[in-house]
Phi, psi and omega in degrees: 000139182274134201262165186276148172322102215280352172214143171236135149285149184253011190194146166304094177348314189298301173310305218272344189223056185268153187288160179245006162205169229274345204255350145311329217262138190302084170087356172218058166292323231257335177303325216238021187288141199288150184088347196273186193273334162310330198267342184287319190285353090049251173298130164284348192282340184276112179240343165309197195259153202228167197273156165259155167255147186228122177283131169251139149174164171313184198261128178098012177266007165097028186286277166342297172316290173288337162308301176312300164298332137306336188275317194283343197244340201250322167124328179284167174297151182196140202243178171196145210232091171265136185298349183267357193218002189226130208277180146319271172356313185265335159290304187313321181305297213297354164239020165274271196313340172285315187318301174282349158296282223284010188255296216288339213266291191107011177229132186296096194291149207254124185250122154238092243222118193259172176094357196297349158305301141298347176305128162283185195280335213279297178332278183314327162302307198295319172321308168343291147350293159320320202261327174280311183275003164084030167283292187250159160243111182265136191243078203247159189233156181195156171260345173283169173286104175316325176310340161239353158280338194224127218291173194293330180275355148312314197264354190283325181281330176258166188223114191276119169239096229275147166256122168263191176289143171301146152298147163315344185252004176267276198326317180300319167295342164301309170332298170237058170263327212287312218276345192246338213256149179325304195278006191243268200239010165046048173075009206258352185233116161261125186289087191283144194289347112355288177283347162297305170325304190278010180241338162281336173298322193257358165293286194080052165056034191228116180280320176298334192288330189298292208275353177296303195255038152265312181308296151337307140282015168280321201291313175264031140270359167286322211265352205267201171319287193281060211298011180249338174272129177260107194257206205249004181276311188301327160299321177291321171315302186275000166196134154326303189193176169283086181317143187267097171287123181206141140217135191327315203268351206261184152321303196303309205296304207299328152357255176316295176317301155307327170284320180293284203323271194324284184326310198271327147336304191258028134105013159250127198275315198293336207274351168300322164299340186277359195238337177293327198281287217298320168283334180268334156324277169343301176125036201289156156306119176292351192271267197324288177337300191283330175265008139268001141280355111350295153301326158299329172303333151249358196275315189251344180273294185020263185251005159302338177183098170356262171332003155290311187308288186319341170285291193309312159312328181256010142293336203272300186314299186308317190289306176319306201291334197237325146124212178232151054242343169254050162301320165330311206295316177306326166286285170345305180313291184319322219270311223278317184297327180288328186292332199256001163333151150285131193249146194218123159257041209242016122249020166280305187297342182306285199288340111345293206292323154346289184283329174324298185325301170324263174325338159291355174106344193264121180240283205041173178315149137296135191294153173328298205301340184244048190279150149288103155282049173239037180215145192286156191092351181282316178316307182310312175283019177079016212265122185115340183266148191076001184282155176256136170278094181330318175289329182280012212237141157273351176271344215013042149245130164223161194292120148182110167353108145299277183297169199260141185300338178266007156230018175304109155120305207284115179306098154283327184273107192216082173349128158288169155221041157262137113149231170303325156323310185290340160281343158295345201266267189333312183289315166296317158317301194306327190277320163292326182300315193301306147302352154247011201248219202252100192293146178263200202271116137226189184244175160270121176249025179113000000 
């Protein structure tokens, strides 16, 4: 019989044991480095004027966290901004109101803002102003790429301080730090290393996601027999699965997306399946997934081999029709044939070079033979005389001009010779001889 659970946290583990100075923090030495603007904003001894910073990094990488802990350690005043609940109206009070610390003080009080990423462009102009004339030192954290999130002369004012993912052996020192410390499981749990693994596995480089599910599993292994031991059962138990970081709106989607293409471009389907599993995990639109192997389908496949595009289209069709979650299989299928595909871009670059043309200006006439003669007047204006009928020919190719004298002779196209290309490679050569040669006996059609 399972006994009711025997420990309660009286605070969340990520809370009760968030660092309290900048040399707690975990796993971002290349962020902390001595001298850095992080470590000068800071220093209390540092009372000038200081640079602002905006943290990038995934969610459990310490953002919030050294934001705090600056406000605790540097000595300014600190104000704090969340971008999901706060208009223009409310920046502007908060640097009306810094204006008057930083008058009164001589130090320039510290604005943080979590969230900038959300901040609309209307937000960030009011901010601006603050942030250029030395009213606040804004300290702002986002999970998004500021290059696209956060407008230029803001980000231009600032110094981007990128946060990684924890290494597996940095979670594991958060893991026991958790396990050891008064405020956290105080020594009250033995860790089967088994269950460590899996708790470093199922973090994803996320410290808060590492001690959310140590918690979990302590509280149901307090409840089992062996209520001091933490196994690798009691963790599977207590979290499901790896919550996947993507977010749909972000860096991570362009992320992923870019990594699935590139794998199946380069013809590996398992690392191509591990990044479709992750978008379909995540909760990506299958509609997005499917018109880009679609588009890959001609762009890196095209005529080495025909029957792709059609695999990918009748991946698109199947998912409209049957949905998710096994709308997968189809996808699965379309991503593993295109990855082991022969691959060719020689009708991407074609239809580039093409256009390339286009835009250089070489247009020239259409030739006269191949004008629409089906109208009164054409004749008179010659359109159509001398064209030849292909059909009327036994090779049915005949020598005679197509392009316009200003791409007369230019290869747009020009056939790899893998897969169904080299015979096309072969059909072209064959063709063009034909077509630069001596037209044989036809008739006129008109």
């Amino acid at each position: 019989m399972v006994q009711e659970s025997l420990w309660k946290a009286p605070l969340p583990l990520a809370v009760a044991l968030r660092p309290q100075t900048l040399d707690d923090v975990i796993g971002q030495d290349r962020a902390l480095v001595p001298g850095g603007p992080l470590r000068a904003l800071a220093d209390p001894g540092h009372r000038g004027s200081a640079s602002s910073v905006i943290l990038w990094g995934p969610p459990g990488t310490g953002k919030t966290t050294i934001a705090t802990v600056i406000a605790r350690s540097s000595g300014r005043e600190f104000v704090e901004l969340s971008a999901v609940t706060a208009g223009v109206k409310d920046v502007r009070d908060v640097l009306a109101n810094a204006r008057v610390i930083g008058d009164t003080s001589g130090v320039t009080p510290v604005l943080f803002l979590d969230e900038i990423h959300r901040f609309s462009k209307a937000q960030q102009d009011a901010l601006l102003p603050g942030v250029e004339n030395g009213v606040v030192v804004l300290v702002a954290a986002t999970t998004e790429n500021p290059s696209f999130s956060v407008i230029s002369p803001l980000l231009s004012r600032s110094i981007v301080v990128t946060l990684s993912l924890l290494e597996p052996h940095d979670i594991e020192d958060v893991l026991a730090r958790a396990l050891a410390h008064p405020q956290g499981l105080a020594g009250g749990f033995e860790v089967e290393p088994e269950a460590i693994e899996l708790l470093v596995r199922l973090s994803g480089g996320d410290a808060r996601k590492a001690l959310g599910a140590l918690e979990a599993a302590a509280m149901v292994a307090s409840g089992s027999l062996d209520s001091r031991r933490i196994s690798a059962e009691h963790v599977s138990q207590a979290v499901d699965r790896a919550l996947v970081r993507y977010d749909r709106d972000g860096d991570a989607h362009y992320d992923v997306i870019s990594a699935f293409i590139k794998s199946v471009r380069g013809s590996d389907a398992d690392a191509a399946l591990h990044y479709l599993a992750r978008m379909i995990e995540a909760g990506e639109d299958p509609r997005f997934i499917s018109r880009r192997l679609i588009i890959l389908a001609s762009e890196d496949i095209g005529l080495a081999d025909p029957t792709a595009l059609s695999m990918a289209v009748d991946a698109a069709q199947a998912v409209a029709l049957i949905g998710m979650p096994e709308g997968r299989i189809p996808l699965a299928q379309a991503t593993i044939y295109l990855a082991l595909a022969p691959k060719s871009n020689s009708a991407y670059v074609a239809i580039n070079d093409a256009q390339s043309s286009i835009r250089a200006g070489l247009l020239g006439e259409v030739p006269a033979h191949l004008r629409d003669s089906h109208y009164a007047g054409a004749d008179r204006l010659g359109h159509g005389r001398g064209y030849i009928y292909p059909h009327d020919v036994q090779a049915g190719i005949v020598a005679q001009s197509y392009a316009p004298d200003a791409v007369q002779g230019t290869q747009f196209y020009r056939p790899g010779s893998r897969g169904f290309e080299g015979a096309l490679a072969k059909r072209q050569a064959a063709i063009r001889a034909i077509l630069d040669g001596v037209p044989p006996e036809s008739s006129n059609k008109g």
